[in-house]
Steps between C-alpha positions, in 0.01 A plus 500: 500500500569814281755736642501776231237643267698323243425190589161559509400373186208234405598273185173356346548207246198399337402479138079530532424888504239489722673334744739729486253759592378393733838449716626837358152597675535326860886513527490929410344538827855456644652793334760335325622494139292200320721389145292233361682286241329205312816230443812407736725606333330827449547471872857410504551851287340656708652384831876618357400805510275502847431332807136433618456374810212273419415278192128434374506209224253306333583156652520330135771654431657391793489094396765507211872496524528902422261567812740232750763715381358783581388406844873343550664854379274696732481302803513776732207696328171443614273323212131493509370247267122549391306139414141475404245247704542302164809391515586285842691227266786749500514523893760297538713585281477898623576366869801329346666832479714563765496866435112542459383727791146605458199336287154618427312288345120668514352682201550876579412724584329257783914473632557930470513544878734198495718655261506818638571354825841290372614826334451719843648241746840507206488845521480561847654229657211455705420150467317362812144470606169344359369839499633587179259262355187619629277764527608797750400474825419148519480246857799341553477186740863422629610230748915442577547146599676445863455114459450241175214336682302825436458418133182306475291761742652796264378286155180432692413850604612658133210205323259675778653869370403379148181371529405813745583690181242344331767335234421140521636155537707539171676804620522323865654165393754744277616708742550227774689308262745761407543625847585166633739479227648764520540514908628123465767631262606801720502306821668168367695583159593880592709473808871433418810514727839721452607248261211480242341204696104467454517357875097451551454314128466187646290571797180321549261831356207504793526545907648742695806706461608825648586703245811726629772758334438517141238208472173678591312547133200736432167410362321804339198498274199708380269574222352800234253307348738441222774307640521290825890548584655256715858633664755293669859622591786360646815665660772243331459644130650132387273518151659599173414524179637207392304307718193643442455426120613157564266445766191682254607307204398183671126633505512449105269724413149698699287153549505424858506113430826532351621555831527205754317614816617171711866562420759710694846648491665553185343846458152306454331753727575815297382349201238419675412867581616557161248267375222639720511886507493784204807680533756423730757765661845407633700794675850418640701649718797229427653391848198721706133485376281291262176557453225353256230650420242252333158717310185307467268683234136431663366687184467197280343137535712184487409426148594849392862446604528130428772577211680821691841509556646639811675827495780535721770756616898429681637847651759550652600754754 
């Protein structure tokens, strides 16, 4: 988070003009000084001198040696890499980075609100909420867990919530699928003890459990006719970075069939949301609070998004 106005810089690093533009364009609503540079180490000079808090780079530039370095040198300073739907062979090695934070991989300016919604949450430390995805004033349908064996009633009744909204089997059998991910993950990979242990991993993942002290996780989701946003947080915060790209590198790339759907453990599940959603939105709250926020776009057919690659954020509280 910024602390001073000096701080409150946006670094843009692209060569193609237009592009340029157009994130001078969506990142100015902000307020903030834009520099827009076209090389790295036009951006090195540049960062002796100042100290953006956030770094907007065309994601080729980000595959050779000089843009490793780069991410190694500035570990602590947020990066947003930009990749075009064209490009998914280069997935991996982006999610290879250890120090790669935030991806957006649409055409803009179809990502702006995205965009302008990574910048805000940097700025203001404000990172929680599906709302910051959607359109103001939106239904939110929100269910805490008391007990695990509520889990196939709560995927059941969100399918009937989707198809009530007119969205379809598609959007149904999407949304189920990264729900029940994602509330497997929180309820069996989340918990840990004082000493780092995942203590439920093993557990058999159906039937009953009471869900006491910190286990209880929260299932939130609604829709602007844009995105469907799925919302699941826990209140062990056991997630970090780290973890995250390794577990989204094993997606390999947007197609859903590179992703096992029989297999568990291992991180399997959040590639398979990965693998499954359009953007995907990790806020941490290390040792407290993890939620994931997984966005569906409903604007598009299957075949229009064969080819996509996921975009995806990690921030951290």
């Amino acid at each position: 988070m910024a602390t001073n106005d000096e701080q409150r810089t946006i670094l843009v690093v692209h060569s193609d003009k237009k592009t340029q533009r157009t994130v001078h364009r969506i990142l100015g609503g902000t307020f903030c000084p834009i520099h827009i540079v076209e090389t790295l180490a036009d951006a090195e000079d540049k960062m002796k001198y100042e100290h953006p808090f956030l770094l907007v780079v065309d994601h080729e530039l980000m595959l050779g040696d000089e843009g490793r370095a780069l991410m190694a040198q500035r570990g602590g300073l947020p990066c947003l890499v930009l990749m075009h739907d064209a490009e998914p062979d280069d997935l991996s090695q982006m999610l290879g980075e250890e120090h790669l934070s935030y991806l957006l991989a649409n055409p803009m300016p179809l990502l702006a609100e995205e965009m302008s919604v990574t910048a805000t949450k940097l700025i203001r430390g404000d990172i929680f909420g599906l709302e910051k995805y959607l359109s103001w004033g939106v239904e939110v349908r929100a269910h805490t867990m008391a007990d695990a064996a509520e889990r196939p009633n709560l995927i059941q009744q969100l399918s009937a919530d989707v198809h009530g909204a007119g969205f379809g089997a598609r959007v149904a059998a999407q949304a189920t699928l990264i729900a029940d991910e994602l509330l497997s993950n929180a309820l069996y990979n989340a918990p840990v003890d004082d000493k780092g242990v995942h203590y439920r991993s093993n557990e058999v993942r159906h039937g009953a459990r009471a869900l006491a002290g910190r286990e209880p996780v929260q299932l939130r989701y609604a829709c602007d006719a844009r995105y469907f946003a799925v919302e699941v947080t826990d209140l062990f915060g056991s997630l970090d970075r780290k973890i995250i790209l390794r577990c989204l590198a094993k997606a390999g790339g947007r197609a859903p069939e590179k992703v096992s759907m029989e297999t568990r453990g291992a991180g399997i599940g959040l590639a398979t949301v990965y693998g499954t959603c359009n953007h995907l939105v990790f806020n941490l709250d290390p040792g407290k609070r993890c939620q994931v926020i997984a966005l569906i776009d409903v604007r598009f057919r299957p075949a229009e998004l064969t080819n996509a690659v996921c975009s995806f954020g990690v921030f951290v509280a």
